[in-house]
N, C-alpha and C positions, 0 to 999 in steps of 0.2 A: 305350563311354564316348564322351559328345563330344567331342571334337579341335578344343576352345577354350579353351586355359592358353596363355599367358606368363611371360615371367618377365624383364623386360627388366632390363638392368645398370646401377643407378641410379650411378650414377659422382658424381653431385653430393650424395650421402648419405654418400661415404666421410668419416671423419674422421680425421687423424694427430695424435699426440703429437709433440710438437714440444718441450714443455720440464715439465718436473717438477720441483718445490721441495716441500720443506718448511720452512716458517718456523724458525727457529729459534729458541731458548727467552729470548733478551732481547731479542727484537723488541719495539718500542713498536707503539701503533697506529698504520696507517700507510695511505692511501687505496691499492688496491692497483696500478690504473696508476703511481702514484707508484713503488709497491714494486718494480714488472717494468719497469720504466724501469731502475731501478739494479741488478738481477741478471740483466736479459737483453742479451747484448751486440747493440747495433747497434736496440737496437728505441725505435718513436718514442712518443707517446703516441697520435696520432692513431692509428697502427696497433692500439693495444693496448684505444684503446675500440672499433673496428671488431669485436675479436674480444668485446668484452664484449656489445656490441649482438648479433653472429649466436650469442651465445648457446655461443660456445666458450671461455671463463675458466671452470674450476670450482674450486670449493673446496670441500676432501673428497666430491667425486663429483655438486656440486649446483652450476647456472648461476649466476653474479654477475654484477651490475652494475661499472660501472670505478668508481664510489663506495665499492664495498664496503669495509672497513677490515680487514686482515688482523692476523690474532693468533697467540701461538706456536702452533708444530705444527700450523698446518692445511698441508693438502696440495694444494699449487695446480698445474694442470695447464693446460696451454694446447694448444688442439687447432688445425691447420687442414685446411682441404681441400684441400692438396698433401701431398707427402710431404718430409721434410726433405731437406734437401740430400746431406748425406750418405748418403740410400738411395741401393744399388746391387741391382740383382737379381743375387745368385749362382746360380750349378748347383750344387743335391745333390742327391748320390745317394743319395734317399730310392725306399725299392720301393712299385711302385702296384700299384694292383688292379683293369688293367686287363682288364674285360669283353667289349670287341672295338672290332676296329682294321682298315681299311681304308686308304689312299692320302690321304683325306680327312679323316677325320675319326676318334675315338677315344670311347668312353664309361669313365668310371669312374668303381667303385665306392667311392667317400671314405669312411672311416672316421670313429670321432667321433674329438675332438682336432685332426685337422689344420684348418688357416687354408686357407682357396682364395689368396687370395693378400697379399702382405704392408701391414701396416694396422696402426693403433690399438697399436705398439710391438712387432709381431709383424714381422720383418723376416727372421725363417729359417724353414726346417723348413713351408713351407705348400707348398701343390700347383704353384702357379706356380716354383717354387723346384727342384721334384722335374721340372715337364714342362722346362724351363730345360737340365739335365742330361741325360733321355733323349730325349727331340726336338730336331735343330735346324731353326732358320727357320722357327719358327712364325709364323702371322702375329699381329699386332697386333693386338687390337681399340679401339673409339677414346678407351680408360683407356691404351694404349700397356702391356696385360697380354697377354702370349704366351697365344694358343691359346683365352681365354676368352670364352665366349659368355652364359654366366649363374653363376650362383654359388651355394653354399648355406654355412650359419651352420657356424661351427668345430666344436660340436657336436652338430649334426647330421646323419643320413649318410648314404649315398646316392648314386644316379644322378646323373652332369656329363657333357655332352657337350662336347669337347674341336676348334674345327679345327686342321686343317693345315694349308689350302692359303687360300689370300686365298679363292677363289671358296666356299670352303667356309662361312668367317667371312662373309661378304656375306651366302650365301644362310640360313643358318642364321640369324644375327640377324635377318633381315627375318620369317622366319618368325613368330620370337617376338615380335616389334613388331606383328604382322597376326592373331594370338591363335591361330595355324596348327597351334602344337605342344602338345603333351599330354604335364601333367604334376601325378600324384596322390602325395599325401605322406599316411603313418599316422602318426596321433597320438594319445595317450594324454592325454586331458583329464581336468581336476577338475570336480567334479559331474555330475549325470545330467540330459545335455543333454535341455532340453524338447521338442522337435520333432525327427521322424526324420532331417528332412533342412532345409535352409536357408541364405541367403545373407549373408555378412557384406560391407557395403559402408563407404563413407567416404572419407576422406583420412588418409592417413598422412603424417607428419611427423615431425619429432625433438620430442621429449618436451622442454616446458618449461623443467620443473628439472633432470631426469636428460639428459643428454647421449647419452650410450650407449645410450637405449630409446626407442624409437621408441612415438607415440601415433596414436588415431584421432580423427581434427576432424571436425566438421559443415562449417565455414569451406574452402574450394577454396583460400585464399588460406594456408592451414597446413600444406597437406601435399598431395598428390600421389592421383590417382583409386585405390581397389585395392578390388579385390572378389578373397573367396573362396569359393567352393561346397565346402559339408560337408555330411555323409552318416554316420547313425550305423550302427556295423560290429555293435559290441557295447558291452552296457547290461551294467557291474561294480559297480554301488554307489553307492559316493562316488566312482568314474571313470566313464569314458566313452572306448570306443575309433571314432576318428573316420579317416573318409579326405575327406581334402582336395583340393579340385583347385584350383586356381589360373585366375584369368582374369587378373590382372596377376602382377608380379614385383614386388613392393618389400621394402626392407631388414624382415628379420623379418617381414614381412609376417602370417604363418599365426601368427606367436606374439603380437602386437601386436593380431591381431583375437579371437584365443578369448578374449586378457585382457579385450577389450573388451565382448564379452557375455559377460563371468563365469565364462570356462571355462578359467583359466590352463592352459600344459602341464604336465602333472605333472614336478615335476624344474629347471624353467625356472626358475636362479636368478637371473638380468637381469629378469625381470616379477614375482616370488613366489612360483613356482610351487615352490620346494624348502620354505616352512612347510605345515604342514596346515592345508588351506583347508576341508575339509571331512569331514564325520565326528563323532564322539566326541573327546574328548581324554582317555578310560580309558586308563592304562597300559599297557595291552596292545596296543590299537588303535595309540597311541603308537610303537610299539617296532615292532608290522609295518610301518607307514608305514617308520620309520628304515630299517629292514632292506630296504622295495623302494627307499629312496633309494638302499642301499651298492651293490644290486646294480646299479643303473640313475645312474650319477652325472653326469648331465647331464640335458638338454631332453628327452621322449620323444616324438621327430619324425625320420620316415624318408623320405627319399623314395625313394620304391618305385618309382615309374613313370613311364618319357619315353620321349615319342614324338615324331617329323617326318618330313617326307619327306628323302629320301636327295638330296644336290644334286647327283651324277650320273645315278643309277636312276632320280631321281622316284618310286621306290616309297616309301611311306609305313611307317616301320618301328617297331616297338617295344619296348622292354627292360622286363624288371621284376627285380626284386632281392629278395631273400629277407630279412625286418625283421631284423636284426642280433641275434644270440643273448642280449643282456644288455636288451635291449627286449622279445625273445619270455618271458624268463624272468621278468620284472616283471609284463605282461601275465597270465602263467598264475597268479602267485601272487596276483594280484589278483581273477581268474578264481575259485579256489578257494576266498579269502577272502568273495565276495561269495553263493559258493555254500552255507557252513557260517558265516554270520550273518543276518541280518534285519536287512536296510538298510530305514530308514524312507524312506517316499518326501517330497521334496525339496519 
């Protein structure tokens, strides 16, 4: 493979929950800077259209302007790109599943569920919280997150290269800034991608309406450069198993682009990918669908493979990981399903 992935740690994509309401049932209508003037302590108005203009006020899950008019039970949430005040990073002792460790540097292998590090109301129980506890004196990187160099999504799972040592964080991030390291993720898409192989490019940025899902723009001035190269593994039907490589790192990046040419990830409930997007909707077909959701109930996206060089050895090294047992077993039953029906072609 070519040993051109990145994955750089977009730190200005993070977003924090900072304050949550819900209206209450004799609310009048009420312009809603008005409204978060009076239930948020210390906060001004200028500050509170600042958050409405970058698109962090939502109400039940969707961007407002500071005009909007708030009514009972909706559910207003206020995001920014710090962390509240009251974060602290604790040490727990959570077990990892560490693949290998040297003086410098550590790889492991994340499970789904865990957070990499704490965000979006998630403030325990993620990887930064667990290395916190078994490492001390990690270094920094320049989010001021121990040890971390890149990151991947809470449910999805997979290889993270971890440093130790300052020199280790330097040269490893540069890596991944200069497209040096290599790094391929399996995923499980919906439909049967047209072309065996092919490249998704654009700009990624935050989604509009939705706050928490990132989109792709034509416009440079929306979102951020990201290309990924896919490679069809194996053709199931109404899925498609794909490996992905990476030449940028951006937030959701790989799930943000299959959405974008029509190939959500199977399971990907932040993009659609958990309705049946494609297929029949016979009862039967129905009910397998359900059945590889129970087994697979997240995103179906692994990362299998990372590579760089060693910043002592200068040798150039590489892990891969075996796709997590509840991903192989969706996989085969889709395998089978596509083997005893006749999928029309697309």
């Amino acid at each position: 493979m070519n040993n051109s992935t990145t994955h750089e740690l977009d730190t200005d994509d993070e977003l924090y929950e900072h304050h949550r309401f819900e209206v209450p049932k004799g609310q009048s209508m009420l312009r809603i800077d008005k409204y978060l003037m009076q239930v948020v302590e210390n906060a001004t108005r200028n500050k509170i259209q600042q958050a409405a203009v970058a698109g962090n006020i939502l109400v039940n899950e969707e961007a407002v302007k500071s005009n909007y008019k708030v009514k009972p039970f909706d559910v207003i949430r206020v995001l920014m790109t710090h962390p509240p005040f009251e974060y602290l990073l604790e040490p727990e002792n959570i077990p990892l599943d560490v693949v290998y460790e040297d003086d410098q540097l550590l790889i492991v292998n994340k499970e789904a569920g865990m957070v990499v590090h704490p965000g979006h109301g998630n403030y325990s129980g993620t990887l930064v919280n667990a290395l916190a506890y078994h490492f001390e004196n990690l270094p920094m990187n320049s989010s001021e997150r121990p040890g971390l160099v890149h990151r991947i999504d809470k449910n999805t799972t997979g290889l993270l290269v971890v440093a130790k040592t300052d020199l280790a964080m330097a040269y490893l991030t540069k890596q991944f800034a200069n497209k040096t390291s290599e790094r391929e993720y399996i995923a499980l898409v919906w439909g049967n991608v047209e072309n065996d192989e092919g490249t998704v490019g654009g700009y990624i940025g935050r989604h509009v309406k939705d706050r928490m899902q990132m989109a792709v723009f034509d416009d440079e001035t929306k979102g951020k450069p990201a290309v990924t190269h896919y490679k069809v593994l194996e053709r199931l039907g109404y899925v498609t198993l794909l490996a992905c490589r990476l030449e940028t790192g951006r937030t959701h990046q790989i799930r943000a682009h299959m959405k974008h040419i029509g190939h959500t990830l199977f399971n990907d409930e932040r993009y659609g990918g958990h309705h049946i997007l494609k297929g029949t909707t016979f009862t039967k077909y129905k009910q397998f669908v359900e059945n590889c959701f129970k087994i697979l109930p997240r995103q179906a996206l692994h990362a299998k493979t990372l590579g760089f060089e060693h910043p002592i050895t200068k040798e150039f090294i590489r892990f891969d990981s075996e796709i997590p047992l509840d991903m192989q077993e969706c996989i085969e039953k889709w395998r089978n399903y596509s083997k005893s029906h006749e999928i029309e072609e697309e």
